[in-house]
Structures are given as C-alpha cells and as structure tokens.
C-alpha positions in Angstrom: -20.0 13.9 26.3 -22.1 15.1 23.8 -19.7 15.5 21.2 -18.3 11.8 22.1 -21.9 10.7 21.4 -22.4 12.7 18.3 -19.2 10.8 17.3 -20.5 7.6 17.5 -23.7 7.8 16.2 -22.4 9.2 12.9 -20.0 6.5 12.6 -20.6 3.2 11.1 -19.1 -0.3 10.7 -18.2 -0.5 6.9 -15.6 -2.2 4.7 -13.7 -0.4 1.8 -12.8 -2.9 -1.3 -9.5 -2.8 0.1 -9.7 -3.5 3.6 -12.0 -6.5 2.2 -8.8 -7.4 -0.2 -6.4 -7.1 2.8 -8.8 -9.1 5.0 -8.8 -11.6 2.6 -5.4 -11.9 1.7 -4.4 -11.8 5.4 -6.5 -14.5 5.9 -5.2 -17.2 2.9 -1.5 -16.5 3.6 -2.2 -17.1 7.9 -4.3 -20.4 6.7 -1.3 -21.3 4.4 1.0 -20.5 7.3 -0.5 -22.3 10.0 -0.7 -25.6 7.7 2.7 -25.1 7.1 3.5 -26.1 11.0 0.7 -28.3 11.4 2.2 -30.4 7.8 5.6 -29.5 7.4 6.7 -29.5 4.0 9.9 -32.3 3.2 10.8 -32.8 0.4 9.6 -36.3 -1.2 7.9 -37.1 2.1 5.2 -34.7 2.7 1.6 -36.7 2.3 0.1 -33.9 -0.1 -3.8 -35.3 1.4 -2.4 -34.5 5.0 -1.1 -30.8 3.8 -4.5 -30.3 1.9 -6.8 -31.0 5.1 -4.3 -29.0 7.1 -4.6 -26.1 4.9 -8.5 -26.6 5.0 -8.5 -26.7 8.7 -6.5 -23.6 8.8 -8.6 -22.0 6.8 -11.6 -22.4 9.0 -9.9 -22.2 12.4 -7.7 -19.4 11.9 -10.0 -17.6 9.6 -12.6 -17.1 12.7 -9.8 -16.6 15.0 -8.3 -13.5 12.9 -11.5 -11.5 11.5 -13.4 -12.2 14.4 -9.9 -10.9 16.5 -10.0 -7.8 13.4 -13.5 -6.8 13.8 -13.3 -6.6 17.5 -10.8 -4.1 17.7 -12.9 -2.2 14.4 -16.1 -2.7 16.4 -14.5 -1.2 19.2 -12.8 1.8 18.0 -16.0 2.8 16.2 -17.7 2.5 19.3 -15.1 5.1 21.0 -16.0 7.6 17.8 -13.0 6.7 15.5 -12.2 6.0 11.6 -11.4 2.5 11.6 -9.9 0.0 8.9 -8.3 -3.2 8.5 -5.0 -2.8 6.9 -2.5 -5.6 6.1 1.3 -5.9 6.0 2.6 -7.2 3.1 6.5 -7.5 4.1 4.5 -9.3 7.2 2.7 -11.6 5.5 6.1 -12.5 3.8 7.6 -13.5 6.9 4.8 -15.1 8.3 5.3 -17.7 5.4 9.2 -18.1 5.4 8.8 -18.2 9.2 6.7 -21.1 9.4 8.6 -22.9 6.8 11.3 -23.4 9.1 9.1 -24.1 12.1 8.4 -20.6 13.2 5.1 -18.4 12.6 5.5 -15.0 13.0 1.8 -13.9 12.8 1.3 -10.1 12.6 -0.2 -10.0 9.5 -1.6 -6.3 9.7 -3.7 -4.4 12.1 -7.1 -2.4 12.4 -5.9 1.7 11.8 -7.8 4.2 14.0 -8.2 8.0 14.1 -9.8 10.2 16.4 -9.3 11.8 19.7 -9.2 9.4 22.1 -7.9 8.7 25.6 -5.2 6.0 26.7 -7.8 4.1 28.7 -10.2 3.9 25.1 -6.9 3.1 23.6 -6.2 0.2 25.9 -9.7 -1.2 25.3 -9.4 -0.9 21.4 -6.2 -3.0 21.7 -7.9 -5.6 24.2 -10.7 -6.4 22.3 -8.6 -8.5 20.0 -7.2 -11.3 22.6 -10.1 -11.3 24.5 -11.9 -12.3 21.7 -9.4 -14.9 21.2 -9.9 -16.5 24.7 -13.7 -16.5 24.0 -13.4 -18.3 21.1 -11.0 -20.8 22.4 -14.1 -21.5 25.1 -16.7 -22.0 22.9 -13.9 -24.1 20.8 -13.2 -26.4 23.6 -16.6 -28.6 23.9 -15.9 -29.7 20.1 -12.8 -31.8 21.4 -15.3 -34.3 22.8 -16.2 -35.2 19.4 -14.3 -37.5 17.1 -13.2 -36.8 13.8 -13.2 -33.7 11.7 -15.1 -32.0 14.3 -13.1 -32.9 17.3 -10.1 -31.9 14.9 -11.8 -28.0 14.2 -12.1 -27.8 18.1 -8.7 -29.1 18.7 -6.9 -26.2 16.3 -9.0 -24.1 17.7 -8.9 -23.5 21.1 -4.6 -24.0 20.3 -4.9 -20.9 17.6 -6.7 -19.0 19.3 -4.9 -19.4 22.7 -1.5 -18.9 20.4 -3.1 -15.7 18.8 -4.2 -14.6 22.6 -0.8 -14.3 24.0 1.2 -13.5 20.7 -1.0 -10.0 20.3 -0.3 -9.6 24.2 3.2 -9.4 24.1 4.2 -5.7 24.5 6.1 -5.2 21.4 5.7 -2.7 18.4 2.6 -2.8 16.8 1.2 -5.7 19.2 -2.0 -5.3 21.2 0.1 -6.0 24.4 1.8 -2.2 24.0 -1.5 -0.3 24.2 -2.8 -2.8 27.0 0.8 -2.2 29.0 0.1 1.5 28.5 -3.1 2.0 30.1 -3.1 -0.9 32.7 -0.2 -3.1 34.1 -2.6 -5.1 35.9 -4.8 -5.9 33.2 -2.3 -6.2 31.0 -0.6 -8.8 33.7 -3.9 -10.9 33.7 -4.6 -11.2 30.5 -0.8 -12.1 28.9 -0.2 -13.7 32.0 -3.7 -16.0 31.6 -2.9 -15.8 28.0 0.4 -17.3 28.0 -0.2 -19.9 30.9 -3.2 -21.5 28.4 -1.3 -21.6 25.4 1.8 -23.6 27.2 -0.6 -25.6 28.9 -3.1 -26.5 26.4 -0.4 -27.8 23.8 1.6 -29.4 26.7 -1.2 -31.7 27.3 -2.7 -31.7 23.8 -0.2 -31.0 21.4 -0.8 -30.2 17.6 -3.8 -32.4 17.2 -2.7 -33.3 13.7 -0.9 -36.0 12.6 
C-alpha cells in the first residue's frame, strides 16, 4: 500500500507536445469523419453550407466526447500509479475517413498507453472510465434537445455521439475498452455494453441524425 501511494503522489497529469499533436489530430480527422455521415459527400449535390455546419458541429460534439473520453482513462491510470499518454493511430485515422465516406465510421482513432504494475481489476477500471464518461456526457447533453436551433442541434449530436462512442469502445475487440472490461468483470461488462448498446439503438430509432 505504501508503495501504491508513493506511486501516485509522484505522478502527475501532463501532456507531451506529441500527445497534444495526436490529441489534436485525432480530434480534426473524427470531427471531419463524423460530418462526413451526418453530410454525405455527392458529387454536384452536396450543399457545401450544410457540410460546413456539420463539420462545425462535429467539431464541438465529438471533440468533448473523445478528450473528455481520453483524459478519463489518463486521469485514471495515473490515479492507479501508471505512465500514461495519449497516442494516436495513424493507419486508424485513415480508415476512419474512407470508412465514413462510404457510410461507415470506424472510430478507434488511438488510445491512452499505460505502464506500471497493476492488477486486472485497476485495469478494468482504466478501460471503463472511457464509456462511462461517454454516457455522462450524453445525460448532461440530453436537456439541450429542448431547445431549438443550434443549441437543440449540439444536444442532439451529442447525446447520439456519445451514446455511439459508449458502446463502440465496449465491444470486446482488440484494442477496445470492452476487452479489459470483459476481462475483469462479465457483469459489468454486461451492463454497461448491454445499457450501452440499448441507448444508442434506441435514441437514433426515435431521433435519428438530427441533421438535415
């Protein structure tokens, strides 16, 4: 125990100039992305003011959706005594792009690194932290559909992105958030893909896109 503590008091929540570069870059392409299936691109019939304001939206919605989804699991880890950092995948990003132009996002644009000795239960935390910050910000997203407009629009995207970035992280696959969950905890990890999942088919089912 008192190494654990010694651990985390000597540890600290910094950025590097390249996690900052990765962060950033992570977040333009997913903005970029996400417009692209909000505004599909046709050629000679895409409205370039309807692609511009989706691409603004994005930027906002998914930009507090995926740091605030990044720093939880950095916040985390450090807490548990661990080197942590923000790293992106290029060949990800790629895809992410060339997915979504064909109606498709794949969004695993990179992931939050950690070393250290740690247990599977810390682990399973580090990799929750990320969805469950998802489905909090898709509550406090919700009251701003009541509004009309550009606002109502912001709330709209993003309670949808965050619920879509909520179950996508869950799914027990690779370098997904799910894997680690599945690893410590089936039940949790039922719960939250399960809730996860059920809110995201739900919400656009009655809701859809939001964007015309």
């Amino acid at each position: 125990m008192s190494v654990r503590t010694r651990q985390r008091s000597e540890t600290e929540l910094s950025f590097s100039d390249k996690e900052l570069f990765d962060l950033a870059l992570a977040w333009i392409t997913l903005s970029v992305a996400f417009a692209l299936l909000l505004a599909p691109i046709h050629l000679g019939r895409t409205d370039p003011i309807t692609f511009v304001l989706a691409v603004g939206l994005s930027f906002v919605t998914v930009g507090v959706a995926f740091l605030l989804h990044e720093l939880a699991h950095k916040v985390v880890a450090i807490e548990y005594g661990q080197i942590a950092e923000f790293r992106a995948d290029y060949q990800m990003l790629f895809l992410a792009i060339m997915s979504a132009l064909v109606g498709f996002l794949f969004a695993a644009p990179g992931a939050v690194y950690h070393r250290g000795r740690i247990t599977k239960q810390e682990n399973g935390h580090i990799a929750l932290a990320g969805p469950v910050t998802n489905l909090l910000l898709a509550v406090l997203f919700f009251p701003l559909m009541v509004f009309p407009g550009i606002l109502g629009t912001i709330g709209h995207l993003g309670v949808l992105i965050n619920l879509f970035l909520a179950a996508f992280n869950m799914i027990p696959f690779g370098p997904l958030d799910g894997k680690s969950v599945l690893q410590w905890s089936k039940p949790v990890f039922a719960v939250v893909f399960g809730a996860s999942v059920l809110l995201a088919i739900g919400f656009y089912s009655l809701f859809g896109i939001g964007l015309s």
